[in-house]
N, C-alpha and C positions, 0 to 999 in steps of 0.2 A: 295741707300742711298742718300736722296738731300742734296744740298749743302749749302754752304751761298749763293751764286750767285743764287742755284735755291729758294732758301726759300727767298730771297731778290725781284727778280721777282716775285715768287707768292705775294706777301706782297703789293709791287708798282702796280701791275694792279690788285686789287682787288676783287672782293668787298666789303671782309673783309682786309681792312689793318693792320694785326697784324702778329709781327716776334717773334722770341724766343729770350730771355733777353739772351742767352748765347754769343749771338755775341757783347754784351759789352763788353767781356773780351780775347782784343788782350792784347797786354803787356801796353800799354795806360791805355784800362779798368780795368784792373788790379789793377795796382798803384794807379789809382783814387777810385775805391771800397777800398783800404786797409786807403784811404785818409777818405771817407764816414765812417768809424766804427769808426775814433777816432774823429769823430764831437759830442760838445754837445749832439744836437737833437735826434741822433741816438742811443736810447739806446740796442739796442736787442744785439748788441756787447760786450757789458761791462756789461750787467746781463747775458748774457749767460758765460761769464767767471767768473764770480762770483760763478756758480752756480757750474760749474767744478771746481772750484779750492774747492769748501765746500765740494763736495762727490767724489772730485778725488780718496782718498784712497776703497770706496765702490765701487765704479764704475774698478777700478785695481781689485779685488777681484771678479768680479762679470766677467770680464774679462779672468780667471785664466793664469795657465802659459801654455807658448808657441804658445800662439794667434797670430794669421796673421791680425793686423790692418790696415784694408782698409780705407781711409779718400775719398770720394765722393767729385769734387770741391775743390778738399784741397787748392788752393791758394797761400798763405800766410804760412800755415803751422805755424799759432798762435796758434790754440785754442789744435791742437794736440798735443803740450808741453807736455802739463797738463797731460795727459793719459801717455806722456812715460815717463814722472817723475818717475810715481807709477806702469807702468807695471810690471811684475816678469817675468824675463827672455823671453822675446817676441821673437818671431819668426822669424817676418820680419813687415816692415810699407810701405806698399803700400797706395803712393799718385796717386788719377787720376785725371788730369783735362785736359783742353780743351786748355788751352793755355800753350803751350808745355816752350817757354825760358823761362816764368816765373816760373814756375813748378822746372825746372830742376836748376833756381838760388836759390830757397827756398829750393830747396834740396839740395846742394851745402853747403847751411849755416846748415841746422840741422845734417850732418854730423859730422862737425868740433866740433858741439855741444855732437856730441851721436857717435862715433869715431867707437865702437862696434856694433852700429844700421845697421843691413842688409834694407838697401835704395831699395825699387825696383819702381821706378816711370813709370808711365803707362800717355802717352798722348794720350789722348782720350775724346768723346763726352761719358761720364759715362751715358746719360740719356737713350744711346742706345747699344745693346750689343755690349761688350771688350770684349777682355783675357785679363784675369789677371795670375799673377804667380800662379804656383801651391799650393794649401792650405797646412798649415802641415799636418804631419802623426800625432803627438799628441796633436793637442791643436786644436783650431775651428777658424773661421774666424768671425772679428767681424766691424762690417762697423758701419763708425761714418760721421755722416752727418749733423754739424752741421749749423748755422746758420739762422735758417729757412728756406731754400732754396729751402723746400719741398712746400711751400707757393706759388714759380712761378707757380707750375702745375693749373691747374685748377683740379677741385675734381676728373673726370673720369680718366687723365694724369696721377695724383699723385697715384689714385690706380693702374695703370697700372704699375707705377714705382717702387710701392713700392711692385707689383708680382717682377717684374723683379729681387729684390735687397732681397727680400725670398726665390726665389731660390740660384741667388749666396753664400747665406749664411748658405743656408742649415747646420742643426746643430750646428749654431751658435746663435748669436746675431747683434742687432742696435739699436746702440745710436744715437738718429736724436734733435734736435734743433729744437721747433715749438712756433714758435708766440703767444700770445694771443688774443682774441676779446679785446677791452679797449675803453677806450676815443679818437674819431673818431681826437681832436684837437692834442693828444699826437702823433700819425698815421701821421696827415697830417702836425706838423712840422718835423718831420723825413725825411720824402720824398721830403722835401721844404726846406733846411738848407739856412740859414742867407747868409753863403759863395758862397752857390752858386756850391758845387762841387757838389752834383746829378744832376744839371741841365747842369755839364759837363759832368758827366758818361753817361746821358741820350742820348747827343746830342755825343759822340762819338761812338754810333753806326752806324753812319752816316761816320762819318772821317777813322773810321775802314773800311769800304767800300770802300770811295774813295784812301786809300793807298793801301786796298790789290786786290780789284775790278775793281780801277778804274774808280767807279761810278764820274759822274760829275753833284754837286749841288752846289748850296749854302747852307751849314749848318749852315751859320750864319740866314738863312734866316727862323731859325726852333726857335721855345721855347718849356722848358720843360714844361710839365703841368701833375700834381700829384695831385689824389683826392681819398678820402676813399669812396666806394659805400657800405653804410651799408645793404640792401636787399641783397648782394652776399659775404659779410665780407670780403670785398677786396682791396687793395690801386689798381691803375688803375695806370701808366705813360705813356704818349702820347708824340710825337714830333707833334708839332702843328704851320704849314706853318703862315709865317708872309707875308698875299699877295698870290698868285697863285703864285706855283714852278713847275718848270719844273726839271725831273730829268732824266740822259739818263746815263743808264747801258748795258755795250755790244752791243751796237749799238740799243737798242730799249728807247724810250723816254716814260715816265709817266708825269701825271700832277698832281698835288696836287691844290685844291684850299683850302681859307682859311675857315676851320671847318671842312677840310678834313682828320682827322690825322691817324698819322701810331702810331698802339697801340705795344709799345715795351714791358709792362711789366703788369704784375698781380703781388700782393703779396696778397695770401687770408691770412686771420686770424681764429684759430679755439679754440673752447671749448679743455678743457681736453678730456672731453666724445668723444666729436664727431671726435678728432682726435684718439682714441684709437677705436672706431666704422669704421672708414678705417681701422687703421691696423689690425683688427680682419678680413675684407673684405679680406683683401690682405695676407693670411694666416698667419701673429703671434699673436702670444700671448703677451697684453702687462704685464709685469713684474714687473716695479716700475716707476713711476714718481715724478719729482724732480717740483717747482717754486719757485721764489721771494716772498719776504716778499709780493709783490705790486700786485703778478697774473699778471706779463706784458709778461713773458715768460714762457717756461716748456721745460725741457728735461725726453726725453723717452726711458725705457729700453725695446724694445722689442724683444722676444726669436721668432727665428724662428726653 
């Protein structure tokens, strides 16, 4: 299994410079992502909770009782409120994510909240096989994955990911959070906010390195740069050298010149269709889908 250090060195000596958006989120990325969803610009936060909070009680039902709630990336542990407002008698709520003190403080606080809530948090890279706790004996395991977050994969990834997350669910279900295709200008201020904090989240993939790696650059010497490629229905985010950088990890040096960038992130956008066209690929069945008045987002019931 590689690492950061090696998925970082593959990335700096090229010739594809592109790393996985998952190393935004040290306890820095984190906070700054939870900063990102209550900006203006960014709406897929505030209609995708909108969207929960309208069919939470369908979405509990469709759930039944004594479900093992898996949340993928859980974070923050916001959007899963909603669901254990209206669970009926749940099982247990397993959060997994990658960045473990944050995790474990989110779950800290949903305790105090849900006192009777069986906690079982799992740190881990969810993209690649976990254990998780054992499922119940009478209720099913139901993975929820919101955010769009299924948008970083690129289309072969994401079907990969979403075999992976059909079997763990066997006999159950997933509730996933998917973007829409829209107006390319509504895209690209989202990714471009007035303040400024995506183009911090961006450039602390960088600062996440050099505290926990080591690596030695100038990240001041980076800009964000966020653009929708409509031929691929995709936002693109780049760090993009101000000047020739030199960067030196574990004793080997890379160059960066300027036009040279390190591609950190993809967010593809999909039709209703064509994202119910992967999940049928990836063995479910989809079941019900929810959108906004606007078509800017959609949540997905799909039965594995």
């Amino acid at each position: 299994m590689s690492s950061f250090a090696d998925d970082l060195h593959a990335a700096l000596a090229g010739p594809v410079r592109e790393i996985s958006p998952k190393y935004f989120y040290d306890a820095e990325g984190s906070a700054l992502f939870e900063r990102i969803c209550e900006l203006p610009e960014y709406y897929p936060t505030r209609t995708e909770l909108a969207l929960l909070r309208r069919h939470a009680p369908e979405l509990a039902r469709r759930m039944g009782r004594d479900a093992q709630l898996i949340e993928y990336g859980a974070g923050a542990l916001l959007k899963v409120r909603l669901l254990l407002e209206r669970a009926e008698r749940l099982h247990s709520f397993v959060p997994v994510d990658i960045s473990g003190p944050h995790l474990l403080a989110a779950c800290e606080a949903l305790q105090t909240e849900h006192p009777a809530l069986r906690i079982l948090p799992v740190v881990a890279d969810f993209t690649r096989m976990h254990v998780l706790p054992d499922p119940p004996r009478d209720g099913r395991r139901i993975g929820f994955f919101p955010g769009s977050s299924i948008g970083n994969f690129d289309p072969a990834q994401a079907l990969e990911f979403l075999k992976l997350l059909r079997e763990e669910l066997d006999g159950g279900a997933l509730l996933i959070g998917v973007d829409l295709i829209k107006d390319p200008a509504l895209l690209h201020a989202a990714y471009n906010d007035a303040q400024g904090v995506t183009a911090r989240f961006n450039l602390n993939l960088l600062r996440h390195a050099q505290r926990e790696l080591g690596l030695e650059c100038d990240a001041a010497g980076f800009d964000h740069y966020a653009f929708y490629e409509p031929r691929l229905h995709r936002i693109e985010m780049h760090l993009l050298p101000r000047g020739r950088q030199l960067l030196q990890l574990q004793g080997r040096q890379y160059t960066l010149a300027p036009g040279e960038s390190l591609h950190t992130e993809n967010s593809y956008k999909y039709s209703v269709a064509s994202f119910q066209d992967l999940a049928r690929e990836a063995g479910f069945r989809p079941a019900a889908h929810w959108t906004d008045e606007r078509d800017w987002f959609s949540l997905h019931w799909l039965e594995a």
